[in-house]
N, C-alpha and C positions, 0 to 999 in steps of 0.2 A: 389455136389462138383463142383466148379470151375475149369474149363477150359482155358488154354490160349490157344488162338486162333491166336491172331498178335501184332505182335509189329510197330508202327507206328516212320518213319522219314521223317523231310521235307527236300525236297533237290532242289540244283538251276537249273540243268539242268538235264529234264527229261531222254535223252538218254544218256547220260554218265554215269548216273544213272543205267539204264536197262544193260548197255555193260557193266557196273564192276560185278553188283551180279550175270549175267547170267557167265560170263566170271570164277569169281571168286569163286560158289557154286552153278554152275546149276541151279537157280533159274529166274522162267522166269515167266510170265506175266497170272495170273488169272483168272483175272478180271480187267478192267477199266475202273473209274468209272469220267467222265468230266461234269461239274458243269461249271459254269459263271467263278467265282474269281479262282476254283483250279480242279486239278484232281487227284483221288486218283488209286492208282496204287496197286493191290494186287498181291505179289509176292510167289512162292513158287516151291515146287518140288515134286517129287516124294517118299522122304523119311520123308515129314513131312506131319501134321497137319496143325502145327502152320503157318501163312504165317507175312511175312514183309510187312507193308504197306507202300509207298510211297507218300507224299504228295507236289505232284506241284502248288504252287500257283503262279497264273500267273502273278499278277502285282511287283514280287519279283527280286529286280536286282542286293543284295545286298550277299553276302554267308551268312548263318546262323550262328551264336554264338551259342556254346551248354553252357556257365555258367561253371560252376562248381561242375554242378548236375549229367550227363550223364557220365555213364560208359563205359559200350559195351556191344555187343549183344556177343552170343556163340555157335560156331558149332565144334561138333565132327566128325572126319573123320578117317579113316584104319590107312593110311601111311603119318602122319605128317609130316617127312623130304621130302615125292614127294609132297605133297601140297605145303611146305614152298620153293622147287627147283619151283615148276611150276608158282606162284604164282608172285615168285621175276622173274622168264622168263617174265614174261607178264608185267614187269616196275609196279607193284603194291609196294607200301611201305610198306613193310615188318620188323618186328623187331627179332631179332636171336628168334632161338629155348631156350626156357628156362627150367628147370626142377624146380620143386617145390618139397622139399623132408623135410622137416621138419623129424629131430628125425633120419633121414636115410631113411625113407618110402616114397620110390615113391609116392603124390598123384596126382604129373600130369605133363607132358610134352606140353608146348604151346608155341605161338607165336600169334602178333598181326598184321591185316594186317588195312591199315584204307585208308575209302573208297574217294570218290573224294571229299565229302564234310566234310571228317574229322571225319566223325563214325568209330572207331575202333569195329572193329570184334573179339572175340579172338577165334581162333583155336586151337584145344586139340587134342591129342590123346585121342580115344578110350580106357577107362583105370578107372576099379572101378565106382565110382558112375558118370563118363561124357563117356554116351551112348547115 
């Protein structure tokens, strides 16, 4: 059976980069891995597996276009409204708290926060099948 293990994005500035995910989910630095044209940054924590990979390539001066394709990445966390307070504290773009409730049945409470180079994150509560 298949494992996911990391999810990769490229971004334009390496440390701004590191100060949002460490800042924003405790996620801090690996492995790093520097090459000629780029460096790849493996990021993670103590509550997962899976880690985020970062990719700095160095001759890039430009912000990256994500298309039409890219959605967001996904973390659950305890207390969604002190995430969604601490989050908007720290000048992160933040989109209100939303509930998702089809039919009447709670299946999720979230918010989006999006990172310097415009990867939206969404954050959940803890709740049924987002653990």
């Amino acid at each position: 059976m298949a494992k996911i293990i990391h999810m990769m994005v490229r971004v334009l500035d390496e440390q701004r980069s590191l100060d949002f995910y460490a800042k924003a989910f405790g996620l801090e630095p690996a492995e790093r891995l520097g090459f000629d044209s780029f460096t790849l940054i493996y990021l993670r924590n103590a509550e997962n597996d899976m880690e985020l990979e970062l990719t700095v390539n160095h001759d890039r001066t430009a912000p990256y276009t994500h298309g039409d394709g890219y959605g967001h990445m996904a973390v659950a966390v305890d207390d969604l409204d002190g995430e969604h307070a601490r989050l908007s504290a720290l000048g992160f773009p933040v989109t209100p708290v939303k509930e998702f409730a089809p039919g009447g049945t709670l299946l999720a409470r979230f918010f989006f926060v999006t990172d310097p180079d415009g990867y939206k994150t969404e954050v959940l509560q803890r709740h049924g099948r987002y653990r």
